[in-house]
mmCIF file of the N, C-alpha and C atoms, coordinates in Angstrom:
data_MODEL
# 
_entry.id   MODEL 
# 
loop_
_atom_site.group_PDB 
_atom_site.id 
_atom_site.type_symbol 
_atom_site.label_atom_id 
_atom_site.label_alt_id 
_atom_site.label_comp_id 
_atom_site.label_asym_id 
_atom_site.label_entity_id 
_atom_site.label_seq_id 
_atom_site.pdbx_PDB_ins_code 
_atom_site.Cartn_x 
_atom_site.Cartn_y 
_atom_site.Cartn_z 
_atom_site.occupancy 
_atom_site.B_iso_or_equiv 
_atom_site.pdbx_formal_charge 
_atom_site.auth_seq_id 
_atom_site.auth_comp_id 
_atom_site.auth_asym_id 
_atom_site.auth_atom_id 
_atom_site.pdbx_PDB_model_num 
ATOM 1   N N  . UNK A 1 1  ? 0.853  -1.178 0.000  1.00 0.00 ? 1  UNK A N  1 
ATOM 2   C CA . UNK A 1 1  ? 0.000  0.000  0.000  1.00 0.00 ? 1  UNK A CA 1 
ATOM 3   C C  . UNK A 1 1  ? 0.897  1.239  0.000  1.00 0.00 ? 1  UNK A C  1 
ATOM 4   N N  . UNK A 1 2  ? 0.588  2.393  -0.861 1.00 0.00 ? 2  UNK A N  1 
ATOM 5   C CA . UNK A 1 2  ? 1.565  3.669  -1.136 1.00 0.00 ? 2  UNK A CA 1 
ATOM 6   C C  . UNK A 1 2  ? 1.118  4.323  -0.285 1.00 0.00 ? 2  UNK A C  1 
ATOM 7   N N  . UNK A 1 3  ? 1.446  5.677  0.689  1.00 0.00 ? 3  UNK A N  1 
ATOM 8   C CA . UNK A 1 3  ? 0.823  6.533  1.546  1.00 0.00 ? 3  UNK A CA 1 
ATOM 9   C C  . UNK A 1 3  ? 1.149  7.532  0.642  1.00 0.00 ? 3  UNK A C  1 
ATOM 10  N N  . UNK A 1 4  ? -0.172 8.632  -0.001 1.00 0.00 ? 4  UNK A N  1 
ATOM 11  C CA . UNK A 1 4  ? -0.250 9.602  -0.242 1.00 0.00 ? 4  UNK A CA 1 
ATOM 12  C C  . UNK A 1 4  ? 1.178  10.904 -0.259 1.00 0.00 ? 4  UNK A C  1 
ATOM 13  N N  . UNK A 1 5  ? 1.691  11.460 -0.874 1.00 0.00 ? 5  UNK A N  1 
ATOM 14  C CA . UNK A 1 5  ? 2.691  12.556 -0.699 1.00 0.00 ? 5  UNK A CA 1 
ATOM 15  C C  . UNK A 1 5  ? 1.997  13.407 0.446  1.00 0.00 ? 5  UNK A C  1 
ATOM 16  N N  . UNK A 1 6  ? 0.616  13.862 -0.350 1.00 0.00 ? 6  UNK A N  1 
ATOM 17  C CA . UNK A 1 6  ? 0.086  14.797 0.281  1.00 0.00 ? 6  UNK A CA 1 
ATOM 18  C C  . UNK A 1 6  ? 0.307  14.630 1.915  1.00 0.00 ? 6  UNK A C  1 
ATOM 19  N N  . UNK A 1 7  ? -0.433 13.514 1.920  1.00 0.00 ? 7  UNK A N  1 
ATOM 20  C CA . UNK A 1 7  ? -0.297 13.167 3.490  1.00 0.00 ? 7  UNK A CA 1 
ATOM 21  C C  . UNK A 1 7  ? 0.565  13.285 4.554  1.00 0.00 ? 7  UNK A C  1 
ATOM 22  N N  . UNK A 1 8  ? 2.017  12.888 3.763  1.00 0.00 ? 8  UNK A N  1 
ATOM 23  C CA . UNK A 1 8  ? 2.752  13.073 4.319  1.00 0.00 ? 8  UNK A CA 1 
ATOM 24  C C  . UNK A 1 8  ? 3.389  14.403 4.509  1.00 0.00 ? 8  UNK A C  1 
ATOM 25  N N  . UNK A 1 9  ? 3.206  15.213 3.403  1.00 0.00 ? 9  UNK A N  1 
ATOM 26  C CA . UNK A 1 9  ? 3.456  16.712 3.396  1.00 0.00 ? 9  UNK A CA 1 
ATOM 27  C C  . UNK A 1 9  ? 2.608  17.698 4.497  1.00 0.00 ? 9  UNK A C  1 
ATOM 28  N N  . UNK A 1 10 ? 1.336  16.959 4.833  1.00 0.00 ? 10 UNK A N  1 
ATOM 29  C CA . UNK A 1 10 ? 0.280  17.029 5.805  1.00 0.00 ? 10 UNK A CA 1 
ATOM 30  C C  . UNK A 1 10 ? 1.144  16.564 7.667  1.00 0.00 ? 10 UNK A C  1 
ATOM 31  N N  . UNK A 1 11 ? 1.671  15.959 7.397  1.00 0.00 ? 11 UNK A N  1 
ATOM 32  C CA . UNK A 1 11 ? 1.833  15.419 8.967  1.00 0.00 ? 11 UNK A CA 1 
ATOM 33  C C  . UNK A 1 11 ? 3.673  16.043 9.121  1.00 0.00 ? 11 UNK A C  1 
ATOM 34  N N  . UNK A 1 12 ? 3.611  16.354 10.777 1.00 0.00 ? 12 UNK A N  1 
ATOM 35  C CA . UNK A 1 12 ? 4.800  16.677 11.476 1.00 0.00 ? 12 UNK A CA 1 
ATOM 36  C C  . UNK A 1 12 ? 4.629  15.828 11.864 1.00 0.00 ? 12 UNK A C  1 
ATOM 37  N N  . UNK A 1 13 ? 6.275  15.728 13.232 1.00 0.00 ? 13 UNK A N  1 
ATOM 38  C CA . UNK A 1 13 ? 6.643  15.183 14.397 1.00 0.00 ? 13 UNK A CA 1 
ATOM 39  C C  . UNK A 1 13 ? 5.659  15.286 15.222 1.00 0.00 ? 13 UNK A C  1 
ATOM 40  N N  . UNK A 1 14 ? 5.323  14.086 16.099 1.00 0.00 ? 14 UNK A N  1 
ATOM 41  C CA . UNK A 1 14 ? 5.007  14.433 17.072 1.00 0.00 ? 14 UNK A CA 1 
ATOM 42  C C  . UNK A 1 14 ? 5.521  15.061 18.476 1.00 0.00 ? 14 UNK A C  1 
ATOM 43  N N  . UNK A 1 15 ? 7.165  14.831 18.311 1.00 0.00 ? 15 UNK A N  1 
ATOM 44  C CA . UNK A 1 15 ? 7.657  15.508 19.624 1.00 0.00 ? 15 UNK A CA 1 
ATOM 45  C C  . UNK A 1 15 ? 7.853  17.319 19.372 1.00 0.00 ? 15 UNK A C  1 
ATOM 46  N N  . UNK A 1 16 ? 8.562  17.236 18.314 1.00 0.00 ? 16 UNK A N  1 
ATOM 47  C CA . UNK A 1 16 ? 8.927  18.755 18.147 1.00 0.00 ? 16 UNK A CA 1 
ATOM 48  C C  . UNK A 1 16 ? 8.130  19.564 16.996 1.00 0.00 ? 16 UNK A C  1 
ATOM 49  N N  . UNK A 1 17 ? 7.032  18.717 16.322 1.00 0.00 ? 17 UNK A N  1 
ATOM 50  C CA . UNK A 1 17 ? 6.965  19.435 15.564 1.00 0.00 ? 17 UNK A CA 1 
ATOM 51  C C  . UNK A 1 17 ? 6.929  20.011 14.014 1.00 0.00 ? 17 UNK A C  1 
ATOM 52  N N  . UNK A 1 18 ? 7.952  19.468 13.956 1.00 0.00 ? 18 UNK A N  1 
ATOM 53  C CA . UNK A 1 18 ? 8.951  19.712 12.594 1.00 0.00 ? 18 UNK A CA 1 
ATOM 54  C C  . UNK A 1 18 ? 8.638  18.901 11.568 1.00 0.00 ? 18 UNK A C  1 
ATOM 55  N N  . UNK A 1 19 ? 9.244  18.905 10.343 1.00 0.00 ? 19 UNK A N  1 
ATOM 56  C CA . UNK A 1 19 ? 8.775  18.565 8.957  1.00 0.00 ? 19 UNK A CA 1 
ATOM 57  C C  . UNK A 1 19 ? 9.406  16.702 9.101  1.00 0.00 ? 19 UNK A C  1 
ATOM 58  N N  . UNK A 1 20 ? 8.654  16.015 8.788  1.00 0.00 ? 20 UNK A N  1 
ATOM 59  C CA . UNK A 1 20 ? 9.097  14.510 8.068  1.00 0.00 ? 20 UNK A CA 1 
ATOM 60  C C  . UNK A 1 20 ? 9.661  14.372 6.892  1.00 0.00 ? 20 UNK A C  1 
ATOM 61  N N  . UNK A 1 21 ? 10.311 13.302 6.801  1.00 0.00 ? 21 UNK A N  1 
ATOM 62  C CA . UNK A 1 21 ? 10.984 12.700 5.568  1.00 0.00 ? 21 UNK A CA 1 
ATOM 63  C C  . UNK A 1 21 ? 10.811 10.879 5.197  1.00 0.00 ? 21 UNK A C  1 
ATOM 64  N N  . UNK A 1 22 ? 10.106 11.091 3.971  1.00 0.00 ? 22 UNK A N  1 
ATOM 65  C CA . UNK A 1 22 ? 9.691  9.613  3.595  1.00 0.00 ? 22 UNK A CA 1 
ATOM 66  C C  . UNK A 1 22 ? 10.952 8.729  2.902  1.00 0.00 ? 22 UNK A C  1 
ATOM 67  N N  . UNK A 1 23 ? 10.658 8.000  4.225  1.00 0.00 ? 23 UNK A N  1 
ATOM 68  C CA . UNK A 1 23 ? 12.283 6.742  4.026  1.00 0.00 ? 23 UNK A CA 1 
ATOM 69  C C  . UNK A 1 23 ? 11.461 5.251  3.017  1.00 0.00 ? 23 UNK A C  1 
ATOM 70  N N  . UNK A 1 24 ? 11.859 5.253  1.941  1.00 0.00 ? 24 UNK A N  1 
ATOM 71  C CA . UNK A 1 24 ? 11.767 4.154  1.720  1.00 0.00 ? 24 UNK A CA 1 
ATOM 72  C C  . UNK A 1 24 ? 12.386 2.808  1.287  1.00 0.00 ? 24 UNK A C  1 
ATOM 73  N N  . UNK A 1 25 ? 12.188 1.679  1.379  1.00 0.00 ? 25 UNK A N  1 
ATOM 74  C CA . UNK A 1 25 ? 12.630 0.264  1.255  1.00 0.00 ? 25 UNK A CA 1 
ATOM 75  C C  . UNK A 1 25 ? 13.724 0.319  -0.486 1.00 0.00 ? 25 UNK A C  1 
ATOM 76  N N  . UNK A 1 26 ? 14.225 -0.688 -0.964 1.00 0.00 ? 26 UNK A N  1 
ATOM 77  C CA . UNK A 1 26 ? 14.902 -0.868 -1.903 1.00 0.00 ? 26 UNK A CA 1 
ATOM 78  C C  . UNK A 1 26 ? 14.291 -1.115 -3.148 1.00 0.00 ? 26 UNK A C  1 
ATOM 79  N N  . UNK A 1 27 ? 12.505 -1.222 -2.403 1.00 0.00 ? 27 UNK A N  1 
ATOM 80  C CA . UNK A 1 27 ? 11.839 -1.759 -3.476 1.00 0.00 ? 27 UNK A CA 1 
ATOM 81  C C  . UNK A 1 27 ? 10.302 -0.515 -3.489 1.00 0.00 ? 27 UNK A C  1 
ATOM 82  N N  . UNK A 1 28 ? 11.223 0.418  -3.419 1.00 0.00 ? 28 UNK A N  1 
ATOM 83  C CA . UNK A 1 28 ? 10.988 2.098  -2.862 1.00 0.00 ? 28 UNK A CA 1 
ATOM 84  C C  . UNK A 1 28 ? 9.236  1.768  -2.297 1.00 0.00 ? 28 UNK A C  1 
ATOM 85  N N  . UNK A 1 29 ? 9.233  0.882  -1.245 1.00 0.00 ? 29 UNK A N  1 
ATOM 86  C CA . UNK A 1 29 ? 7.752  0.977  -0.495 1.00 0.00 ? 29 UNK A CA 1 
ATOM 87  C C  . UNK A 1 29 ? 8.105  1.411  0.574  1.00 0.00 ? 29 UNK A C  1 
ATOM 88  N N  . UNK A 1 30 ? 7.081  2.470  1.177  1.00 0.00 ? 30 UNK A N  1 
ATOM 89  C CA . UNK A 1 30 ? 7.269  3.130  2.311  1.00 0.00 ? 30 UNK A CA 1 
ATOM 90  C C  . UNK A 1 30 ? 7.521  2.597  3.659  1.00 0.00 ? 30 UNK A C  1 
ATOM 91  N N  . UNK A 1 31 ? 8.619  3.033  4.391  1.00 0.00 ? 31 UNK A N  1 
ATOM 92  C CA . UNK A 1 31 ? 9.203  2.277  5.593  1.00 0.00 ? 31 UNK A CA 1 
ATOM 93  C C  . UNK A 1 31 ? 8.745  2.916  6.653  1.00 0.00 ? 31 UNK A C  1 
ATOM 94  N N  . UNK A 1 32 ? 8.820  4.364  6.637  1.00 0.00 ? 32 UNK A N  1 
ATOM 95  C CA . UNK A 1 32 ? 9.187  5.285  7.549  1.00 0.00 ? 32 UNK A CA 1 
ATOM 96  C C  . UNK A 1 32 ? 8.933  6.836  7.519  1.00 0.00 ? 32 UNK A C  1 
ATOM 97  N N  . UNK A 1 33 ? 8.842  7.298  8.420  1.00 0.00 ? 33 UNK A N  1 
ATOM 98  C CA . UNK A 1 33 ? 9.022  8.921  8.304  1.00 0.00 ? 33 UNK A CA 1 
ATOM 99  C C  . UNK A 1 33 ? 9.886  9.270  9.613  1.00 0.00 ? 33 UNK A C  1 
ATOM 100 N N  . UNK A 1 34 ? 10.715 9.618  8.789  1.00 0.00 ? 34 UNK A N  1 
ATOM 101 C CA . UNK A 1 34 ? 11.853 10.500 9.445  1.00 0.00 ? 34 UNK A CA 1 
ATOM 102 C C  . UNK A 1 34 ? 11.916 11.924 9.962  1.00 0.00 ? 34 UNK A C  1 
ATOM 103 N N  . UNK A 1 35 ? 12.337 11.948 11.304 1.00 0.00 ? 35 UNK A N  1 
ATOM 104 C CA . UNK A 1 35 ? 12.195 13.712 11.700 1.00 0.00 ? 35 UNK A CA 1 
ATOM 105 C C  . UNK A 1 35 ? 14.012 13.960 11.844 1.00 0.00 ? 35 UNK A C  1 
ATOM 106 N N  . UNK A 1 36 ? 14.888 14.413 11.553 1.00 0.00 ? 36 UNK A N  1 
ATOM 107 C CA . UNK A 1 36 ? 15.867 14.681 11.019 1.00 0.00 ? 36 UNK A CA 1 
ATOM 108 C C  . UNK A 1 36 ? 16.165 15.541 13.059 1.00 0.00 ? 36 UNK A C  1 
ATOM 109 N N  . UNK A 1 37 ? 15.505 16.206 13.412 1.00 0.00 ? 37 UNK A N  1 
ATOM 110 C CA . UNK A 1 37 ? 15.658 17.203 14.002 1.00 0.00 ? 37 UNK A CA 1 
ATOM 111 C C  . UNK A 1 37 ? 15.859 16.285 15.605 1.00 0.00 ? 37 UNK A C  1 
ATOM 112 N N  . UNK A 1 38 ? 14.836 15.474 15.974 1.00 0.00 ? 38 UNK A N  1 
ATOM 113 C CA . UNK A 1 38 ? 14.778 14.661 17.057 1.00 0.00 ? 38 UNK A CA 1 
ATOM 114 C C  . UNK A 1 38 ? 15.572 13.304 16.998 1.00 0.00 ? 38 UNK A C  1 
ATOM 115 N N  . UNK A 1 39 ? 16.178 13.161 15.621 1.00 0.00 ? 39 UNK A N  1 
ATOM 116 C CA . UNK A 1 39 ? 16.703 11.624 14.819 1.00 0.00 ? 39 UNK A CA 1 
ATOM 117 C C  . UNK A 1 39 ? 15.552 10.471 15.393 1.00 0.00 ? 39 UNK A C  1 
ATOM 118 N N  . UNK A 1 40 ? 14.673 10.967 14.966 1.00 0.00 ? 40 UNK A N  1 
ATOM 119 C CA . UNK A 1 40 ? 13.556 9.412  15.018 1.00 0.00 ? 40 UNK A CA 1 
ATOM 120 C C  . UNK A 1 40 ? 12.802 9.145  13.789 1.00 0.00 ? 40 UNK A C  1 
ATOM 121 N N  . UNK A 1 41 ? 12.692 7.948  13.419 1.00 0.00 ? 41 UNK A N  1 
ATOM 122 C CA . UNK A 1 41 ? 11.809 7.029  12.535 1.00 0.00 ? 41 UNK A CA 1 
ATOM 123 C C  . UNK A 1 41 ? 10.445 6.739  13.352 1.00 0.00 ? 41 UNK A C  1 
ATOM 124 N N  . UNK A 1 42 ? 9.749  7.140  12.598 1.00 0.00 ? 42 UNK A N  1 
ATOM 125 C CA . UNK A 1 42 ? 8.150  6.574  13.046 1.00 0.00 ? 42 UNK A CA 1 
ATOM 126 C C  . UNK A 1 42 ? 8.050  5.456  12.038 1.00 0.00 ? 42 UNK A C  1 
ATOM 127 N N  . UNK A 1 43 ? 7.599  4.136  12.118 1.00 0.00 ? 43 UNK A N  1 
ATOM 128 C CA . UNK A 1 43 ? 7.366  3.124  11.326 1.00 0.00 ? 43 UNK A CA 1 
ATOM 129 C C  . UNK A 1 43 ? 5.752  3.514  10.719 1.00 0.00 ? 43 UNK A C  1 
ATOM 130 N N  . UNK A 1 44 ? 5.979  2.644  9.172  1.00 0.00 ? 44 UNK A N  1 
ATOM 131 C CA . UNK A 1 44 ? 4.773  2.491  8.519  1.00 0.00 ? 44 UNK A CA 1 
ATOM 132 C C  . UNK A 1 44 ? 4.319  1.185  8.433  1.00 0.00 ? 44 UNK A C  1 
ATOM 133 N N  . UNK A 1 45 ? 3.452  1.035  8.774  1.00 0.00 ? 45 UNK A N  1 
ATOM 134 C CA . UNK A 1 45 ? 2.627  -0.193 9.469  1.00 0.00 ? 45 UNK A CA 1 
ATOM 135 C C  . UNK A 1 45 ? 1.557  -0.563 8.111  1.00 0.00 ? 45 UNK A C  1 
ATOM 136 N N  . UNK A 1 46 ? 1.718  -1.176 7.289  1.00 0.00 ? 46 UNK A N  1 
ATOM 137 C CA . UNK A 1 46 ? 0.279  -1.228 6.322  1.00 0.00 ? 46 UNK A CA 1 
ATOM 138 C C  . UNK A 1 46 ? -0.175 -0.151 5.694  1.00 0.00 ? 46 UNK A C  1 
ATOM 139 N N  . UNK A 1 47 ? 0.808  0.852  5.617  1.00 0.00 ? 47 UNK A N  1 
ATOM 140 C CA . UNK A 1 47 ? 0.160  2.001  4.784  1.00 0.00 ? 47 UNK A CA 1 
ATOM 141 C C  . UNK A 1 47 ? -0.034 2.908  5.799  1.00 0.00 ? 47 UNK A C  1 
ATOM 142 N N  . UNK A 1 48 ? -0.086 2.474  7.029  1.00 0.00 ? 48 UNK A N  1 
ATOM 143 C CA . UNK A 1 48 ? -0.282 3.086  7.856  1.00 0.00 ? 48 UNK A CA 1 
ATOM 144 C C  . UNK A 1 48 ? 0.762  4.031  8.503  1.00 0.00 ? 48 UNK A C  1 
ATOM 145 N N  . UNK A 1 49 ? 0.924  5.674  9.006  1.00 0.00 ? 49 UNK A N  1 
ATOM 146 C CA . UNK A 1 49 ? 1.991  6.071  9.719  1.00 0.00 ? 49 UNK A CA 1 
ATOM 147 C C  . UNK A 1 49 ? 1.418  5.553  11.002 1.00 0.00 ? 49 UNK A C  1 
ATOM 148 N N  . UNK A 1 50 ? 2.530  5.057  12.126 1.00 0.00 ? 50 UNK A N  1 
ATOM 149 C CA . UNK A 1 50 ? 2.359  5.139  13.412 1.00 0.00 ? 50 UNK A CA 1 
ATOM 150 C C  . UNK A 1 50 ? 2.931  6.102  14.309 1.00 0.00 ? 50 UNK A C  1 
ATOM 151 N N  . UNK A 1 51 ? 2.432  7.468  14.590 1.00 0.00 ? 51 UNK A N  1 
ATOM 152 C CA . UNK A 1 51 ? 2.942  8.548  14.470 1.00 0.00 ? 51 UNK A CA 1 
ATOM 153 C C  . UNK A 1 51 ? 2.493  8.463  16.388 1.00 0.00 ? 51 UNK A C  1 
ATOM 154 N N  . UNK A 1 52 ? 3.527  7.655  17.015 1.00 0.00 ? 52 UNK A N  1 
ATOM 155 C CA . UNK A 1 52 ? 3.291  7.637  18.716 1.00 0.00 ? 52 UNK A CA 1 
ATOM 156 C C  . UNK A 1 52 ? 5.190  7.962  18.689 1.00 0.00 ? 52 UNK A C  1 
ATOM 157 N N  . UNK A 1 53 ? 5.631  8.315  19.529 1.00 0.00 ? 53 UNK A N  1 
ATOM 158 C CA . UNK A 1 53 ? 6.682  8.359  20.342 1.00 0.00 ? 53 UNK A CA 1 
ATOM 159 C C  . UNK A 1 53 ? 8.011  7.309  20.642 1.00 0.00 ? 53 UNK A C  1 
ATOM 160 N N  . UNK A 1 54 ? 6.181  6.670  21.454 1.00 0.00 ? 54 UNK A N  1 
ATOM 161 C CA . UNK A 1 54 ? 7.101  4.875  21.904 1.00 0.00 ? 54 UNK A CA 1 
ATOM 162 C C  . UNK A 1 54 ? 7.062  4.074  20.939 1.00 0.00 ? 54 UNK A C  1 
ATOM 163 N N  . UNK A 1 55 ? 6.892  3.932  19.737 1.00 0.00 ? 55 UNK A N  1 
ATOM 164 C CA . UNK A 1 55 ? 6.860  3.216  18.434 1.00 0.00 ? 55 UNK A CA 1 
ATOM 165 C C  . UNK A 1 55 ? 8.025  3.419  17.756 1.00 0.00 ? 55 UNK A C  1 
ATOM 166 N N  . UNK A 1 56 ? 8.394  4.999  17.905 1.00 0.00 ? 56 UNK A N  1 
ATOM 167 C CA . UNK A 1 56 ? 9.691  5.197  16.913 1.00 0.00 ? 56 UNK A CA 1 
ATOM 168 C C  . UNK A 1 56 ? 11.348 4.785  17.426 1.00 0.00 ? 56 UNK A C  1 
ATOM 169 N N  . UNK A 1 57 ? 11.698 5.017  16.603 1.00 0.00 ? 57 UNK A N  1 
ATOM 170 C CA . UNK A 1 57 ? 13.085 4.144  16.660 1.00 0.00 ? 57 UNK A CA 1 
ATOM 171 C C  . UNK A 1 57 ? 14.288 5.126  16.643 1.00 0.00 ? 57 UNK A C  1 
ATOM 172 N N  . UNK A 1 58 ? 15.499 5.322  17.075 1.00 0.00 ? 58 UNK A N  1 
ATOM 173 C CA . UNK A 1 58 ? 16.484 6.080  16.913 1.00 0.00 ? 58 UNK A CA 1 
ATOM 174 C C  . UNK A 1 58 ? 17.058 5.993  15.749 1.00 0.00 ? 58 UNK A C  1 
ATOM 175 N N  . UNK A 1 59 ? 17.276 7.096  14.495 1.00 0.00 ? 59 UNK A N  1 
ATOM 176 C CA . UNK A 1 59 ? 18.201 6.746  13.896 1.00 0.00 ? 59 UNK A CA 1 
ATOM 177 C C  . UNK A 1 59 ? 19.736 7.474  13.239 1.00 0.00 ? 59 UNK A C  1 
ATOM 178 N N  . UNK A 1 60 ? 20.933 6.917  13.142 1.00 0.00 ? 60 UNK A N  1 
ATOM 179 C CA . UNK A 1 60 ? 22.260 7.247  13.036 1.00 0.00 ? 60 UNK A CA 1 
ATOM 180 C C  . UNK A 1 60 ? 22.209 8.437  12.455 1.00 0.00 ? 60 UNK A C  1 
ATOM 181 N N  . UNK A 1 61 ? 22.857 9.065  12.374 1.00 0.00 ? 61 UNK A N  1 
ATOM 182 C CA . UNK A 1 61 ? 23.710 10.761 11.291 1.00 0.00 ? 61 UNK A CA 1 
ATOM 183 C C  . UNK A 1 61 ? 23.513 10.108 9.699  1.00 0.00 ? 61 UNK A C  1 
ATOM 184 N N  . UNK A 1 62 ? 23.952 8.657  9.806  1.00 0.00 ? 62 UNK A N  1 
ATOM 185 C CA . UNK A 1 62 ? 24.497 8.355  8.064  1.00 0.00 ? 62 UNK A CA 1 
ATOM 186 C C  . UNK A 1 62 ? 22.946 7.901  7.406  1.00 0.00 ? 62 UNK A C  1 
ATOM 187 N N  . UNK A 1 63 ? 22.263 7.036  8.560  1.00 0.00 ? 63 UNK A N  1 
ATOM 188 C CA . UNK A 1 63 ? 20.603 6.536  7.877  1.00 0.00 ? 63 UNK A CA 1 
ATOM 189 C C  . UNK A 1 63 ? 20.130 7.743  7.283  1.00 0.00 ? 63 UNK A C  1 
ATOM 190 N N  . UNK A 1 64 ? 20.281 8.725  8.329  1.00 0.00 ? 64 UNK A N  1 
ATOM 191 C CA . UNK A 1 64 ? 19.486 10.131 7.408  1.00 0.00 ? 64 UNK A CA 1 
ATOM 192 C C  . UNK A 1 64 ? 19.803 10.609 6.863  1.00 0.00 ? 64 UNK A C  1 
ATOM 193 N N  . UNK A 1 65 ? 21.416 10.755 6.090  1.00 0.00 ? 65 UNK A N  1 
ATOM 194 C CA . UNK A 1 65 ? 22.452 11.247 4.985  1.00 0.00 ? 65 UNK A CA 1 
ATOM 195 C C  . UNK A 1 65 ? 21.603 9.954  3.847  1.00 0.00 ? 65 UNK A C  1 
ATOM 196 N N  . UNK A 1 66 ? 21.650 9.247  4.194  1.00 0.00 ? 66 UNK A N  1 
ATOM 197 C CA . UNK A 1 66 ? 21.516 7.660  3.099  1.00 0.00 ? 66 UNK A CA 1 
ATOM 198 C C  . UNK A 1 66 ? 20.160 8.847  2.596  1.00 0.00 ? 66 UNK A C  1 
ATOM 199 N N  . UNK A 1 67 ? 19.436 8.750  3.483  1.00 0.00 ? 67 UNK A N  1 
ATOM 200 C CA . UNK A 1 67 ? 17.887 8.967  3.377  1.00 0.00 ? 67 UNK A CA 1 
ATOM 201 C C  . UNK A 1 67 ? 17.660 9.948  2.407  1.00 0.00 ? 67 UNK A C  1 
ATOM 202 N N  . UNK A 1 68 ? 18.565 11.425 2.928  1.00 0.00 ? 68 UNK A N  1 
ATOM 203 C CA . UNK A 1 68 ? 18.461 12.495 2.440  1.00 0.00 ? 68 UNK A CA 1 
ATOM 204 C C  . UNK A 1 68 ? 18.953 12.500 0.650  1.00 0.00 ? 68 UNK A C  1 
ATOM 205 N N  . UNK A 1 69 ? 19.699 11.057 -0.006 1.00 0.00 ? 69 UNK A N  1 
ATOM 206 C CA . UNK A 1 69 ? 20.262 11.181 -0.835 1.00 0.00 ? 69 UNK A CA 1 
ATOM 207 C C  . UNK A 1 69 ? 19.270 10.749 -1.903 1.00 0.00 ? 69 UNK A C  1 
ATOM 208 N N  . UNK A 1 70 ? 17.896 10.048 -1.951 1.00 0.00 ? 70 UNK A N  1 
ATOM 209 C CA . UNK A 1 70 ? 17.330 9.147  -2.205 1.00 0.00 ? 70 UNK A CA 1 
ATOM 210 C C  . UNK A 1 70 ? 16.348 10.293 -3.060 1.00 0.00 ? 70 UNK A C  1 
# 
């Protein structure tokens, strides 16, 4: 299942705020949204964002360089 641009252009962070970034797989299906600012991944669940806190994941300086290159 694809999640909308819009949508995602639609949704912030939930901690700070700030703008997301759509991380996707090799087989460019949506993984993730990235907040660059807090370094967390919110997972995409079925199409679904899971846009909670305790769901997201920490991620490195280079995942979000990788990310940012894509």
């Amino acid at each position: 299942m694809s999640l909308d641009h819009r949508l995602v252009n639609l949704l912030v962070c939930p901690v700070c705020k700030g703008p997301l970034e759509l991380r996707r797989d090799a087989d460019l299906h949506p993984t993730a949204l990235l907040c660059r600012a807090d370094r967390l991944a919110f997972p995409i669940r079925d199409g679904i964002p899971v846009m909670l806190e305790s769901e997201a994941t920490t991620i490195d300086s280079d995942a979000a360089a990788a990310t940012a290159a894509q």
